[in-house]
N, C-alpha and C positions, 0 to 999 in steps of 0.2 A: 504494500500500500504506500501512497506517495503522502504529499504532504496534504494538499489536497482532500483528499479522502480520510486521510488521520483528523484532521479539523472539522472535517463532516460529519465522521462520527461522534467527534467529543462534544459539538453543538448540537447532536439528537440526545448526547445522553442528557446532556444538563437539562435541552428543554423539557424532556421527558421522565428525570428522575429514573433512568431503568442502566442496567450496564449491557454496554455490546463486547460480545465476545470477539476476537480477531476471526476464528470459525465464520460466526455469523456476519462478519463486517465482510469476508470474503466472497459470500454469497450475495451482495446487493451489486446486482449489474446495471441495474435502471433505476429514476426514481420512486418507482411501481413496488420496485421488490423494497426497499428500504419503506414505505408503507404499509408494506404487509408486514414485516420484520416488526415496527411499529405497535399497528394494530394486534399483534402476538405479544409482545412487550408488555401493553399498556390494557388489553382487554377492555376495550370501549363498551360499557354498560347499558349506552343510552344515545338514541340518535335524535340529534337535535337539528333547528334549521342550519343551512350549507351555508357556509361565510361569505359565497358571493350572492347570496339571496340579500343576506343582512346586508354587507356593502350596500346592493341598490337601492334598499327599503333608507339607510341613511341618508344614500345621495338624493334622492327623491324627495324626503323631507326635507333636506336642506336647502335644496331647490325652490320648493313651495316657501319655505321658512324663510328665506330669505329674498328670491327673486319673484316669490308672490306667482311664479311655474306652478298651473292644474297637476295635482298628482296624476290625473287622469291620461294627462297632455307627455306623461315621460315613460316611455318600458323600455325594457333594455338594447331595443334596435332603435330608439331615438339617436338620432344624431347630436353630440357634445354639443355642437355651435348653436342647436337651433333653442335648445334651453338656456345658455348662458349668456347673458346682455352684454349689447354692447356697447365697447370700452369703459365696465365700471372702473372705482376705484382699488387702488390695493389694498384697502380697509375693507371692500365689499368682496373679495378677492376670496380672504384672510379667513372671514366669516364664514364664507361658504365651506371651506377646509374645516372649521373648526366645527361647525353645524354638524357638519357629515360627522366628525369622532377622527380626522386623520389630519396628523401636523402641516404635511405636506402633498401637496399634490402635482401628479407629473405638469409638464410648462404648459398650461392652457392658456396661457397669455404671455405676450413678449411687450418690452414698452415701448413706443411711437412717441412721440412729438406732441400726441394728443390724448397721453395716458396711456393706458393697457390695453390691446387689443387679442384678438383670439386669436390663439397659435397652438389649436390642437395638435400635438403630436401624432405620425400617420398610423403609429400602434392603436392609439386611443380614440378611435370613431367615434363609437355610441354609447352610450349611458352603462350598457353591457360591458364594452372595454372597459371603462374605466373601471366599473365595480370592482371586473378580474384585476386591475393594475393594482387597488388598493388593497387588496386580500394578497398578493404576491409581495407589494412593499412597502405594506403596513405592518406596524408590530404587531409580533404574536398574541390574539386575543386569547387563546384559552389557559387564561393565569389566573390567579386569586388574587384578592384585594393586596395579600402579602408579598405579589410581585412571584409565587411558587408554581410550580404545573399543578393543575387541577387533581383533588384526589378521583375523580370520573371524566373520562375521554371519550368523545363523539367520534364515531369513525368519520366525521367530514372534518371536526377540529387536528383530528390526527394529518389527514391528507392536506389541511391547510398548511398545516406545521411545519411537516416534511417538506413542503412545497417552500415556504416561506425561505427554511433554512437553506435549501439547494441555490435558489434565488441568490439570498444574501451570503452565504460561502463561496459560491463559484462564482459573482460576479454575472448574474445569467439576468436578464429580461424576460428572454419567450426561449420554452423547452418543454418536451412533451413528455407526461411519466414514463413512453415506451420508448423515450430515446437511451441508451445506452452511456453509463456516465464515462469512460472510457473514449470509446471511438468517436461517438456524437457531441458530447460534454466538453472533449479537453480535456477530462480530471486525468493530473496524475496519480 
């Protein structure tokens, strides 16, 4: 195992509270199998709604909450630009972020001469992207007020998790859990 994949494991044990055997670290070729590895670790008791459900039910409300946006008028193949006004401020910006529950969010606006203008990233089309971007590079929600892994794991909060960590270890954006972390990944 490289270095890589040495970090990747030791960022599942922490977020997960469980130990990986070198055995079992050998057998995770995609990030599909270190999910199942996971969900065998952790024995998810109880399935709860999908993290990018929650994401859009946030951005949705924050939408309405803030830009006065029909909840009716947003699902997930909305298009980013056709909900978010234009050129608010970066106070109105800021709000939106913080409505939703997330610090930051990918560059939906670049600034002009005449404030903020929209500058959807080509990742992030619709209401649906975004949700996925912020359940991929948003902090781990399934933690305890104590900042601890939950003593009960959802098999979506597990798949969020793992997903989360592969993101933020290897430097990744966009990867599919049947991609191979090896030949497809880069990991050494």
């Amino acid at each position: 195992m490289g270095l890589d994949s040495v970090e990747l494991v030791i960022a599942c044990e922490d977020a997960f509270g469980v130990r990986i055997t070198d055995a079992e670290a050998e057998r995770v070729i995609t990030p599909e199998d270190l999910v199942q590895l996971m969900i065998e670790k952790v024995r998810p008791s109880r399935e709860g709604p999908c993290a990018t459900h929650r994401a859009f039910n946030q951005i949705r409300t924050a939408l309405a909450t803030a830009f006065g946006v029909e909840r009716c008028w947003v699902g997930t193949g909305t298009p980013v630009d056709h909900v978010l006004p234009k050129g608010p401020s970066w106070e109105v910006v800021r709000e939106l972020e913080w409505r939703a529950g997330h610090a930051e969010w990918p560059h939906l606006y670049r600034e002009s001469l005449f404030g903020p203008v929209s500058a959807v990233p080509g990742r992030v089309r619709t209401v649906g992207d975004l949700a996925r971007w912020m359940v991929l590079h948003g902090p781990i929600a399934e933690r305890s007020s104590d900042g601890e892994p939950p003593k009960e794991w959802t098999r979506s909060g597990v798949r969020t998790t793992v997903r989360h960590l592969v993101a933020r270890q290897l430097g990744l954006d966009d990867f599919n859990d049947e991609d191979e972390l090896v030949r497809d990944l880069g990991v050494d």
